[in-house]
C-alpha positions, -999 to +999 in steps of 0.1 A: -456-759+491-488-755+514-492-723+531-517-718+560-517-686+577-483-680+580-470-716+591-453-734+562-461-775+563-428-783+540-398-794+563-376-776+537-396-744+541-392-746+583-352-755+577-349-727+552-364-700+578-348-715+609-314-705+590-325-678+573-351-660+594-378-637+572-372-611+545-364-579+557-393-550+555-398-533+524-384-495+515-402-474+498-389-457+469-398-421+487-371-433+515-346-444+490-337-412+474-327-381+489-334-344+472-303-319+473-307-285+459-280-280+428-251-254+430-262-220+438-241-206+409-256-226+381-226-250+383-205-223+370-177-235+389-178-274+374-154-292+357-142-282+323-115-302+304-103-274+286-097-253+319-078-282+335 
């Protein structure tokens, strides 16, 4: 496969993307996790299999 500048020259390549369109844009790893502040009680109120 031959790429110039963005225009593929394989007739596989051109089928492929007519069906397929492009890859979607890339996440970044900052927007894939999320930060949330732990129990304000230490977790004191957590599960416990002895309580239960």
């Amino acid at each position: 496969m031959v790429m110039t500048k963005g225009l593929t020259t394989d007739a596989g390549d051109a089928a492929r993307h007519a069906r397929y369109g492009a890859l979607p844009e890339r996440i970044r790893f900052e927007e894939m996790t999320e930060e949330v502040e732990a129990a304000p009680d230490g977790g004191a109120n957590s599960y416990s299999p002895e309580g239960s």
